[in-house]
C-alpha positions as YAML, in Angstrom:
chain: A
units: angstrom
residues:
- id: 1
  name: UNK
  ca: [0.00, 0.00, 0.00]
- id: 2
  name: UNK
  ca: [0.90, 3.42, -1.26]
- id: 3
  name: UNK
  ca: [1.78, 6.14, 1.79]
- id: 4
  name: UNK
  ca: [-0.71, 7.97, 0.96]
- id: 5
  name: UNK
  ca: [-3.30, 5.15, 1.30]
- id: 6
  name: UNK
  ca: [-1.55, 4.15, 4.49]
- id: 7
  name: UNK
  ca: [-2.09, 7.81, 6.01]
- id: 8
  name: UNK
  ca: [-5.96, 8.13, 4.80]
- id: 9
  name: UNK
  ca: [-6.67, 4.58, 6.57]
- id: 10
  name: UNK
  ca: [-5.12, 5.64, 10.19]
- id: 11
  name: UNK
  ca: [-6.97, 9.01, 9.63]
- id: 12
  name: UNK
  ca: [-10.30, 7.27, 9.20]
- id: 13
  name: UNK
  ca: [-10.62, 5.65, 13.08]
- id: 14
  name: UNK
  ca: [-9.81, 8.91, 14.47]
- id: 15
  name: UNK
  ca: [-12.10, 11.02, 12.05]
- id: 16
  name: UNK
  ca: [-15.10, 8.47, 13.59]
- id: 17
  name: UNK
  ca: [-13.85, 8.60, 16.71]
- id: 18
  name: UNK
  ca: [-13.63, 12.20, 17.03]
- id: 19
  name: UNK
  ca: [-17.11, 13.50, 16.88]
- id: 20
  name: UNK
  ca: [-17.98, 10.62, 19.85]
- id: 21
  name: UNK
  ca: [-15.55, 12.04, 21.60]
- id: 22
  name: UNK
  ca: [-16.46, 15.60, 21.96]
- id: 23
  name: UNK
  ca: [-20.27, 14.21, 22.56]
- id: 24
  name: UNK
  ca: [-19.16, 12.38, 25.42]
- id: 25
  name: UNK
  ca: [-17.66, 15.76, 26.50]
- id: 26
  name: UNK
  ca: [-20.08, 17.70, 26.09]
- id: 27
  name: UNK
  ca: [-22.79, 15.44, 28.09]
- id: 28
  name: UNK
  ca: [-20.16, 15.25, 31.01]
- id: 29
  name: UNK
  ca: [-19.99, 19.05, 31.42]
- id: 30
  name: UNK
  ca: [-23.76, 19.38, 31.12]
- id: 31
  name: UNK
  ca: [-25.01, 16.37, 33.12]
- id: 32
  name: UNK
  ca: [-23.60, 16.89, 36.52]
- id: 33
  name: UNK
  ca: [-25.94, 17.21, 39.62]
- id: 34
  name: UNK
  ca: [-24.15, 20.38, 40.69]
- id: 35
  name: UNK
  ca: [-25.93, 23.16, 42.53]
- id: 36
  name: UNK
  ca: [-24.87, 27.21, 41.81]
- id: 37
  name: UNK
  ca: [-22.37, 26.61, 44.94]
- id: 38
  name: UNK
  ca: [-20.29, 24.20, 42.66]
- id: 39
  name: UNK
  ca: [-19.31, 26.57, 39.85]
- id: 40
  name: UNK
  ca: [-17.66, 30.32, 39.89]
- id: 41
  name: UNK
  ca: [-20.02, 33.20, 40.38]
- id: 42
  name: UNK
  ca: [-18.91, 34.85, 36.94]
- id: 43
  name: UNK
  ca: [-19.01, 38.31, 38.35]
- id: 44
  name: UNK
  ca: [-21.76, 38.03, 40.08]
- id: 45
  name: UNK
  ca: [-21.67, 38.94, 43.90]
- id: 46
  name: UNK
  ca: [-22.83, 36.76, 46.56]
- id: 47
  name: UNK
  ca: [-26.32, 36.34, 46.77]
- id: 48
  name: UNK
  ca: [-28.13, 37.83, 49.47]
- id: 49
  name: UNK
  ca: [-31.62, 36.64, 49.55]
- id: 50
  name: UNK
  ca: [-33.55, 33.22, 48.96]
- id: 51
  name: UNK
  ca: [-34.51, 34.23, 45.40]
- id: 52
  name: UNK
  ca: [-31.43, 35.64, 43.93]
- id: 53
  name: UNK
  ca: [-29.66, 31.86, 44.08]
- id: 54
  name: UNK
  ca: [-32.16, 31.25, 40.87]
- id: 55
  name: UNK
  ca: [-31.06, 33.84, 38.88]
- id: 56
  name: UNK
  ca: [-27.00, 33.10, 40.07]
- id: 57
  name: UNK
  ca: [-28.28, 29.72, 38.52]
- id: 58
  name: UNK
  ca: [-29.55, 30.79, 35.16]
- id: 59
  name: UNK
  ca: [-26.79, 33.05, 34.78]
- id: 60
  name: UNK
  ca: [-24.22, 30.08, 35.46]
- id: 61
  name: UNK
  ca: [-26.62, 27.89, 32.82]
- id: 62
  name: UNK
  ca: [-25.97, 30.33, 29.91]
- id: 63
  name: UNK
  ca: [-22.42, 30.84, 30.50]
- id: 64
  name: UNK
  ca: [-22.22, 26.83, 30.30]
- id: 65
  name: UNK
  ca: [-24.75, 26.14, 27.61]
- id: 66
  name: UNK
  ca: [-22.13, 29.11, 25.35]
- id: 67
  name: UNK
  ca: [-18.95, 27.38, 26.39]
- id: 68
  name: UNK
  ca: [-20.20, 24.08, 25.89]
- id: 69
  name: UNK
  ca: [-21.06, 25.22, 22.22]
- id: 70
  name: UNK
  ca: [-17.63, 27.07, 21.76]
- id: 71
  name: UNK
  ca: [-16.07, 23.83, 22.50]
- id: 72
  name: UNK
  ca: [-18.03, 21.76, 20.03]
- id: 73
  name: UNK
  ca: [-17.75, 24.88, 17.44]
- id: 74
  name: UNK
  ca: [-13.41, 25.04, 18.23]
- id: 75
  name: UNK
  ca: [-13.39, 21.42, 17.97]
- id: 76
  name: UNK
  ca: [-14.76, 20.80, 14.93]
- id: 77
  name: UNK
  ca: [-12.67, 23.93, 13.53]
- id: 78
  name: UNK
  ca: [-9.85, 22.17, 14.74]
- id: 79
  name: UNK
  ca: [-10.92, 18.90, 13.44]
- id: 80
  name: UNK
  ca: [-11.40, 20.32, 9.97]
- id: 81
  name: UNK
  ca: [-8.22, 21.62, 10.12]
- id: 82
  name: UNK
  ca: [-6.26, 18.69, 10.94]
- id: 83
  name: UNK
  ca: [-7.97, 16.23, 8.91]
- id: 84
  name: UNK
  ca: [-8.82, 18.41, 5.90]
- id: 85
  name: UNK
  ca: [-5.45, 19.65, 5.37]
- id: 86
  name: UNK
  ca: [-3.98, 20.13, 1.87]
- id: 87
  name: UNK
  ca: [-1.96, 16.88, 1.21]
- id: 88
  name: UNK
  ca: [1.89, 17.60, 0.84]
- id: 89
  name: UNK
  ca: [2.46, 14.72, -1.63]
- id: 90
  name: UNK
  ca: [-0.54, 15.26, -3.90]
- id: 91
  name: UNK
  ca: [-1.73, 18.66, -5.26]
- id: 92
  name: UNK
  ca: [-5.43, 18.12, -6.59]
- id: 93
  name: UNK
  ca: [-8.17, 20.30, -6.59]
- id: 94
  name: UNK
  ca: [-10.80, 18.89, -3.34]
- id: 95
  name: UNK
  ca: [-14.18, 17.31, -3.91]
- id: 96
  name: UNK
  ca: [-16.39, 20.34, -4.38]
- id: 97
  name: UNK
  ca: [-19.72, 20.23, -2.58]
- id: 98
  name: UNK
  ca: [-22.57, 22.51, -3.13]
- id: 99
  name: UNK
  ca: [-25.26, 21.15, -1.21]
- id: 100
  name: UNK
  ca: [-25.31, 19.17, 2.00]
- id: 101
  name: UNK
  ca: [-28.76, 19.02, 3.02]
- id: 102
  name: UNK
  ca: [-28.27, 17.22, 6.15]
- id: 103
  name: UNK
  ca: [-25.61, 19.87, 7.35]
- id: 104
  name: UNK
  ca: [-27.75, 22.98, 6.30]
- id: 105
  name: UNK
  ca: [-30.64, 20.99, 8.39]
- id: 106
  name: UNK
  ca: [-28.23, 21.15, 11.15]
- id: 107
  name: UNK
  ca: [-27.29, 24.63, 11.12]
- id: 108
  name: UNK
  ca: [-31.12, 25.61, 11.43]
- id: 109
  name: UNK
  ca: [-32.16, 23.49, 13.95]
- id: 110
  name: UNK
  ca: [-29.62, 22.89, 16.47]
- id: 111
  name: UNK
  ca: [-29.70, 27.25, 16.78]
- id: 112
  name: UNK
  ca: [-33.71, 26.49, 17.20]
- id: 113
  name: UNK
  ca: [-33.15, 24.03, 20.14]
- id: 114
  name: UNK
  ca: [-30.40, 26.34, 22.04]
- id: 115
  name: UNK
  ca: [-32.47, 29.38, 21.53]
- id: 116
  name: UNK
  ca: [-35.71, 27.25, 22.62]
- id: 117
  name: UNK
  ca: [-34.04, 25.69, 25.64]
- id: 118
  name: UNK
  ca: [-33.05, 28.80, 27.06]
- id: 119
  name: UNK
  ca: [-35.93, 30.77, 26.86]
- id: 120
  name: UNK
  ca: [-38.01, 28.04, 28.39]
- id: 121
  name: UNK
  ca: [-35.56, 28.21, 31.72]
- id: 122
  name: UNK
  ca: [-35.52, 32.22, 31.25]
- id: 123
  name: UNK
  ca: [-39.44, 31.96, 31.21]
- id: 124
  name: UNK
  ca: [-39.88, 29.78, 34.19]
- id: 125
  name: UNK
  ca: [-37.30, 31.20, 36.12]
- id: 126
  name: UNK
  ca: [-39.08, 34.97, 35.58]
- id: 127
  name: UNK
  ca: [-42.34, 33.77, 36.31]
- id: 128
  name: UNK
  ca: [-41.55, 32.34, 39.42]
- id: 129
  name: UNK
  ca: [-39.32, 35.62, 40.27]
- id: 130
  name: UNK
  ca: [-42.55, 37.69, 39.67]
- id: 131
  name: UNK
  ca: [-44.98, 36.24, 41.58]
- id: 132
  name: UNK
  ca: [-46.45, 37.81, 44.50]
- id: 133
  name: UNK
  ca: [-47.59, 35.53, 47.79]
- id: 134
  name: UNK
  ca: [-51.32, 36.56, 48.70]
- id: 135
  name: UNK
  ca: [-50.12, 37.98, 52.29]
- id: 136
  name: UNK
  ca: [-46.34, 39.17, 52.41]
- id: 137
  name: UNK
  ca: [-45.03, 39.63, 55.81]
- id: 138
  name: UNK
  ca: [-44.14, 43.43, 55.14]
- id: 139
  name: UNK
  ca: [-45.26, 45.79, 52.07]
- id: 140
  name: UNK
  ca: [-42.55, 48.79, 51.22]
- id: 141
  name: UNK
  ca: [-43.24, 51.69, 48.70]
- id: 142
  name: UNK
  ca: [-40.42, 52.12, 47.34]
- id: 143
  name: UNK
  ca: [-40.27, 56.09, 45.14]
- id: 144
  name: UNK
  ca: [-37.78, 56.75, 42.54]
- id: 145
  name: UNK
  ca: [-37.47, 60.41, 41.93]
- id: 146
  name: UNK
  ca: [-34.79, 63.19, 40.69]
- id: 147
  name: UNK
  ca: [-32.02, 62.24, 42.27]
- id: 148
  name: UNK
  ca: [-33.04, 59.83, 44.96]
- id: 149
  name: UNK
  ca: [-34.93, 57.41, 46.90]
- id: 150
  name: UNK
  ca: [-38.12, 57.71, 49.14]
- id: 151
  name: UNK
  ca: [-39.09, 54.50, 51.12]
- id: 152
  name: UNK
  ca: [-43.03, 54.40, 52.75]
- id: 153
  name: UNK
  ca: [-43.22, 51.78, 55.24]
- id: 154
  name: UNK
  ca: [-46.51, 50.23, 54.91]
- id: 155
  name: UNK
  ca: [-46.80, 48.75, 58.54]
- id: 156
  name: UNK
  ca: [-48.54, 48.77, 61.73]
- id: 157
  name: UNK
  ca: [-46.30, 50.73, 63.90]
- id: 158
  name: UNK
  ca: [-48.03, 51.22, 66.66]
- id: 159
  name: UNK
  ca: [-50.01, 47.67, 67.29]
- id: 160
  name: UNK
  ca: [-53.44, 48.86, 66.78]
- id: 161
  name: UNK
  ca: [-55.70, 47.27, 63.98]
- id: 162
  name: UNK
  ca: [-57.97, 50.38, 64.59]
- id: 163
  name: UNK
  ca: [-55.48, 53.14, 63.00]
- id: 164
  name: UNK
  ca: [-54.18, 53.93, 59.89]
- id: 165
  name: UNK
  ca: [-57.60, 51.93, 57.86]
- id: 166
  name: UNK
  ca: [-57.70, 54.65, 55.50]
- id: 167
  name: UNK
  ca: [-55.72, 54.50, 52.65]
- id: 168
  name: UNK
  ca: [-54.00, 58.36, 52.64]
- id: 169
  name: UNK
  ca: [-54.10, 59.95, 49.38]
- id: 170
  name: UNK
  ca: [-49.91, 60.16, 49.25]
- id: 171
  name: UNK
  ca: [-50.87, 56.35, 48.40]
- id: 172
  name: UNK
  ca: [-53.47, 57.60, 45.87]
- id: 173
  name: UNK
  ca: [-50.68, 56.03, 42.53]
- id: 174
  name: UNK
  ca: [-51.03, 52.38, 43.77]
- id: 175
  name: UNK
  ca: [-53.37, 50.83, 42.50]
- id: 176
  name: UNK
  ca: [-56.20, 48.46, 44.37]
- id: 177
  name: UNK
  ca: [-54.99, 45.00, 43.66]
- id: 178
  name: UNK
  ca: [-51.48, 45.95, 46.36]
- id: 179
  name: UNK
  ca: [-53.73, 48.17, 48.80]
- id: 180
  name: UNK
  ca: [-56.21, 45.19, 49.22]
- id: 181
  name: UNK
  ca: [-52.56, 43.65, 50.75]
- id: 182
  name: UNK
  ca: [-51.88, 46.13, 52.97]
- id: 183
  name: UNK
  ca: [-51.38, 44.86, 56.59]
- id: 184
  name: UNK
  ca: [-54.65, 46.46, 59.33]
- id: 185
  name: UNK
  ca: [-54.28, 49.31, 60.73]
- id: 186
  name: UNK
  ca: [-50.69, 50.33, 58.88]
- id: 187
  name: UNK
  ca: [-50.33, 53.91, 59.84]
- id: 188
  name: UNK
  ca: [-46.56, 54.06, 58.45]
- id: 189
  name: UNK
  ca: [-43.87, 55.41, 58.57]
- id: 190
  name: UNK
  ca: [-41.32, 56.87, 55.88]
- id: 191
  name: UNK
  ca: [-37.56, 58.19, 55.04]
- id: 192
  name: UNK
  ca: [-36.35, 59.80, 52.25]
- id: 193
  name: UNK
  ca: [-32.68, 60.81, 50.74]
- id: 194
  name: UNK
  ca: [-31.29, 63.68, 48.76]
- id: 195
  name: UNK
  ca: [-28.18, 63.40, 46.71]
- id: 196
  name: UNK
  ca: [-26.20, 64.52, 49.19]
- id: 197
  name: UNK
  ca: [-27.93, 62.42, 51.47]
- id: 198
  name: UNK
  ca: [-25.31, 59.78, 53.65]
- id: 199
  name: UNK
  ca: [-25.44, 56.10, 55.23]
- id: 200
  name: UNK
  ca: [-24.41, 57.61, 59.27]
- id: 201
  name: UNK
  ca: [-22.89, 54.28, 60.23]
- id: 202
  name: UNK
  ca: [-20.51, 53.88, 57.04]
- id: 203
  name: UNK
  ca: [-20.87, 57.35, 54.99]
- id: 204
  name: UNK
  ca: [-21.73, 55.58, 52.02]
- id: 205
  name: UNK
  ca: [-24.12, 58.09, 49.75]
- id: 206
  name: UNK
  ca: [-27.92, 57.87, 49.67]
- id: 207
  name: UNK
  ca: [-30.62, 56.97, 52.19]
- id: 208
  name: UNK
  ca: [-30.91, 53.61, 53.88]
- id: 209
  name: UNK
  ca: [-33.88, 51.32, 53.42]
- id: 210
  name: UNK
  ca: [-34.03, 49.09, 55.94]
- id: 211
  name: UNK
  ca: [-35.12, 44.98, 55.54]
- id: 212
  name: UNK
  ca: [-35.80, 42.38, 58.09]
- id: 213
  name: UNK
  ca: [-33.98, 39.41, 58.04]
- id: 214
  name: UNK
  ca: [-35.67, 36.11, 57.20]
- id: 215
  name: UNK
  ca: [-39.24, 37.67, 56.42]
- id: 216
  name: UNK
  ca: [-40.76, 38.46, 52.88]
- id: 217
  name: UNK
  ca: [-40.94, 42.19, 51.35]
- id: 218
  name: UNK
  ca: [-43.13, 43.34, 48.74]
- id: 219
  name: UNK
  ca: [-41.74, 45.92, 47.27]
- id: 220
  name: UNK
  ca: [-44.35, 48.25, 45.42]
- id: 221
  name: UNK
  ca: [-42.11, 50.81, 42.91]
- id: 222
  name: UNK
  ca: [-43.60, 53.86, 41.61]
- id: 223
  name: UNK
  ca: [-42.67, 57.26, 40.20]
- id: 224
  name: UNK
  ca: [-42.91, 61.07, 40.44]
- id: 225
  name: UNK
  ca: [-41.18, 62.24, 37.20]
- id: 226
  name: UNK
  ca: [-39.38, 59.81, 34.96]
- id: 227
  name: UNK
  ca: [-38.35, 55.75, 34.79]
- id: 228
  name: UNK
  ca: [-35.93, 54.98, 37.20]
- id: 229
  name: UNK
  ca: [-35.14, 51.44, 37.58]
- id: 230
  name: UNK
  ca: [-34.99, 49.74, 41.47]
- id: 231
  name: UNK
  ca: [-31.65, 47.62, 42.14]
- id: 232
  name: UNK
  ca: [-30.24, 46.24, 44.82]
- id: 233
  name: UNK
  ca: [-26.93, 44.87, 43.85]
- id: 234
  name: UNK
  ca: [-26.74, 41.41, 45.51]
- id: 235
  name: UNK
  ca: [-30.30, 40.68, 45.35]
- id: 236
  name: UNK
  ca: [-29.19, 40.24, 41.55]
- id: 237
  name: UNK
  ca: [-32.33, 41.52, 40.40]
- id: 238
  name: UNK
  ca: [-33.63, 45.06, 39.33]
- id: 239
  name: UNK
  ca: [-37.01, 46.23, 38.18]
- id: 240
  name: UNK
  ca: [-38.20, 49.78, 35.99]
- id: 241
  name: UNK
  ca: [-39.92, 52.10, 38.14]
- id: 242
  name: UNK
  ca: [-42.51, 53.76, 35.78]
- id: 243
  name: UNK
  ca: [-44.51, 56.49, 36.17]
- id: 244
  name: UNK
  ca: [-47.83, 56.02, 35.78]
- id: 245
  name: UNK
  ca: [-47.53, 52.01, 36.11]
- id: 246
  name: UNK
  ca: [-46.79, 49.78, 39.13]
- id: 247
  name: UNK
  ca: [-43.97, 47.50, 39.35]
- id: 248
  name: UNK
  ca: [-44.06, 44.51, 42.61]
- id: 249
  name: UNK
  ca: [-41.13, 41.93, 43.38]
- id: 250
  name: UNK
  ca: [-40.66, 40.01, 46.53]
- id: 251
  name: UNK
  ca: [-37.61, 38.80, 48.40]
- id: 252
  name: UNK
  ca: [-36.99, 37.50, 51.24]
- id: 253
  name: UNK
  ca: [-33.35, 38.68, 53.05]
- id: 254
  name: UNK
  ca: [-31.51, 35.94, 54.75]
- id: 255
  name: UNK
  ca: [-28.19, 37.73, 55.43]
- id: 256
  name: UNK
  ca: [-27.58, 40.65, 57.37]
- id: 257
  name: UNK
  ca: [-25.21, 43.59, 56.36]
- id: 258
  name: UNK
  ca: [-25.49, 46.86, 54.46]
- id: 259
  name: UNK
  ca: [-25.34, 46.68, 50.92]
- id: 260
  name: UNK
  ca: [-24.96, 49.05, 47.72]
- id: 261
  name: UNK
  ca: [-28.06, 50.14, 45.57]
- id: 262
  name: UNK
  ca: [-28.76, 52.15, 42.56]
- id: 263
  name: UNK
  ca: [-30.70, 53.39, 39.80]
- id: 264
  name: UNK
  ca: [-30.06, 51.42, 36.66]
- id: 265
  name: UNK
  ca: [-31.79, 53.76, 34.49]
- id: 266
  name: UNK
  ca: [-30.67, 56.62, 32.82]
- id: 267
  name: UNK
  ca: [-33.36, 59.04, 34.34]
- id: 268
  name: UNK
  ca: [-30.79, 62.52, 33.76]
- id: 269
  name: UNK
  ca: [-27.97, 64.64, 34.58]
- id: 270
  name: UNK
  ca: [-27.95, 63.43, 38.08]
- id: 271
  name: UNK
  ca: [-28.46, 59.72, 37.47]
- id: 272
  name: UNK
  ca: [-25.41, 58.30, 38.66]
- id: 273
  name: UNK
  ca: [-26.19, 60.05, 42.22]
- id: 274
  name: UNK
  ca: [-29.22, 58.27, 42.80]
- id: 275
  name: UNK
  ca: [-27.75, 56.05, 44.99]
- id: 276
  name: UNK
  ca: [-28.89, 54.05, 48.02]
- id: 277
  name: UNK
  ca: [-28.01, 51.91, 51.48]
- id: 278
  name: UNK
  ca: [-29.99, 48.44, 52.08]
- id: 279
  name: UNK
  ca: [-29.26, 47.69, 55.57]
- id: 280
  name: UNK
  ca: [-30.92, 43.89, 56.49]
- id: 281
  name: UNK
  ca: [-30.98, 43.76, 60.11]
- id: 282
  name: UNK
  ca: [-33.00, 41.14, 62.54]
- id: 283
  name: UNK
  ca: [-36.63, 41.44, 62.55]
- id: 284
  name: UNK
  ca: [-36.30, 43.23, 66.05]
- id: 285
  name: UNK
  ca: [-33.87, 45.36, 65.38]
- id: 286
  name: UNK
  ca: [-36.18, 46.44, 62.05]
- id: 287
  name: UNK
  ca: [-39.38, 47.15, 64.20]
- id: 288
  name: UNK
  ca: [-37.49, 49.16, 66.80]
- id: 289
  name: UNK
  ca: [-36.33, 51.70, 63.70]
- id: 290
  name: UNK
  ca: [-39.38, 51.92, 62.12]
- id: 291
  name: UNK
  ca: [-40.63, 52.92, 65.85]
- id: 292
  name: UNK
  ca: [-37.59, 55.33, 65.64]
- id: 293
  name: UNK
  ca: [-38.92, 56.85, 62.57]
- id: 294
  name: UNK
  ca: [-42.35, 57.32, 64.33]
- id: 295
  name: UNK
  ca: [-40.74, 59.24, 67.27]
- id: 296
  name: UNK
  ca: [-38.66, 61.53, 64.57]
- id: 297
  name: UNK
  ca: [-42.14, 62.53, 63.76]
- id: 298
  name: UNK
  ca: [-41.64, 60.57, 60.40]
- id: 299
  name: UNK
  ca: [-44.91, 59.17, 60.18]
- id: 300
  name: UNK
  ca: [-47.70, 58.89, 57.14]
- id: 301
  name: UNK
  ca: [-45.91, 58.42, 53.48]
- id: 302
  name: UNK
  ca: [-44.20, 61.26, 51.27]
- id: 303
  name: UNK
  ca: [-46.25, 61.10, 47.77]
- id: 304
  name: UNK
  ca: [-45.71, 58.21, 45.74]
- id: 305
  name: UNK
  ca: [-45.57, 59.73, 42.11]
- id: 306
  name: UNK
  ca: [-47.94, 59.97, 39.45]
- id: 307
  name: UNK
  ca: [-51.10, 58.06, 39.45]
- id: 308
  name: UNK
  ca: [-52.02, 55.38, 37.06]
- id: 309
  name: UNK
  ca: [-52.13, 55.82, 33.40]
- id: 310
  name: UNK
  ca: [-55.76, 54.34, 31.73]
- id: 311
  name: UNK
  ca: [-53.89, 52.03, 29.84]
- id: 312
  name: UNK
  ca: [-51.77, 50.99, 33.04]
- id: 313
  name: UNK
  ca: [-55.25, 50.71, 35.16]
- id: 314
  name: UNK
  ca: [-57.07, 48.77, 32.70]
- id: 315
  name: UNK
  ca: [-54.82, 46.01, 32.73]
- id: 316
  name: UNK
  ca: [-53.69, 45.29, 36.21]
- id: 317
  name: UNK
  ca: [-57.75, 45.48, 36.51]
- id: 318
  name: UNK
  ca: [-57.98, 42.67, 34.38]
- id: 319
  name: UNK
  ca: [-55.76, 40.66, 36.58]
- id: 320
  name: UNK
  ca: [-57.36, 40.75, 39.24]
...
């Protein structure tokens, strides 16, 4: 046999071999048990509630769905180029191909299955992010205005179901379907920041909203001027806050600390100053300030923003 026969037949077991092998690859990466504890954060910081572990974990998913395609697109590249190469011995023009039907199939659906697999885990994932529990433990208003932060504690301050039953008009921009979850008799309190505004324990800019530790918040986001955008960075989630429409997310805080937050829309010339603190603190120690606030004479709600829009109205009425 010829050298160059000899060379094509050793070529031939590894050219079969070689897409098995990078299959077998690929479904080890993939088909591990791990949890989001297992694999690097990829920028993301430490999670600080129970619900921001799901999004670390769909983050984590897409960075290993795109490497595990990069390595199946680099080694087939690579295997193209080693077993394609131009022969040194013989110079002959290739076998020309202009159709490959089962290739071209390929290229359309394989895209269609990536691009279908994760949107299914986006959906699910965002629909269980969204979705509000019929009685959270503690309801915050949270304002978003030129160039900071208001925060209206919806809660019963003082212990008495018979106070606070009327909804005040400074409430008048959220709409029915939250208010009907408002705890009795939540007289509130409220605190509010200015750019200049500064965390007293650390000196950080902006005001501090304060969380309890281990319980659920509803956050309820609206606006007085333009779309600013709620988000606390390791709760790895943000949401628009809209004028004229009402936002809600829920989280529940499991770690104490004081952590950075921000507007992550560009709402102006001021934008990058509206920041704010988010101090988690026991469930205690959060009553006692929000009694605090009370004896500052800090009590009622500053105005939320700008009522609904018809549009706005029309269809959080139709989800009730």
């Amino acid at each position: 046999m010829s050298p160059n026969g000899s060379d094509r037949s050793s070529r031939r077991p590894m050219r079969r071999k070689l897409p098995q092998v990078l299959t077998a690859g690929l479904i080890l990466a993939t088909a591990t048990g791990c949890t989001y504890k297992d694999f690097p954060r990829l920028g993301m910081p430490t999670p600080v509630t129970e619900e921001a572990p799901r999004i670390l974990s769909l983050w984590q998913g897409s960075w290993a769905a795109a490497l595990a395609t990069g390595v199946l697109v680099w080694g087939l590249i690579l295997w193209s180029v080693i077993f394609h190469r131009r022969s040194r011995t013989k110079v002959e023009v290739p076998p020309q191909t202009r159709y490959n039907m089962p290739i071209e199939a390929l290229y359309t659906v394989v895209p269609l299955i990536i691009v279908s697999v994760l949107f299914y885990f986006t959906a699910r994932d965002e629909s269980k992010l969204l979705s509000l529990s019929p009685k959270p433990a503690h309801t915050i208003n949270v304002v978003g205005y030129q160039w900071s932060w208001g925060f209206n504690y919806i809660e019963n301050v003082d212990g008495s179901a018979t106070t606070g039953n009327e909804i005040p008009k400074e409430l008048d921009a959220i709409p029915d379907r939250f208010r009907k979850d408002f705890p009795k008799g939540a007289e509130g309190v409220y605190d509010f920041g200015i750019p200049g505004t500064r965390n007293p324990q650390n000196g950080n800019p902006g005001p501090t909203l304060w969380l309890p530790k281990g319980e659920k918040v509803r956050f309820v986001l609206t606006s007085r001027d333009v779309i600013h955008s709620f988000w606390v960075v390791p709760f790895l989630m943000k949401q628009d806050v809209i004028p004229g429409h009402t936002n809600a997310f829920e989280v529940t805080p499991n770690q104490e600390g004081t952590f950075m937050g921000k507007c992550a829309e560009l709402c102006g010339v001021d934008h990058s100053r509206m920041l704010f603190n988010v101090k988690v603190v026991s469930p205690e120690r959060y009553q006692a300030h929000l009694e605090e606030l009370a004896k500052k004479g800090q009590k009622g709600y500053v105005p939320a923003g700008i009522e609904q829009t018809d549009p706005a109205r029309n269809a959080e009425t139709n989800k009730l």
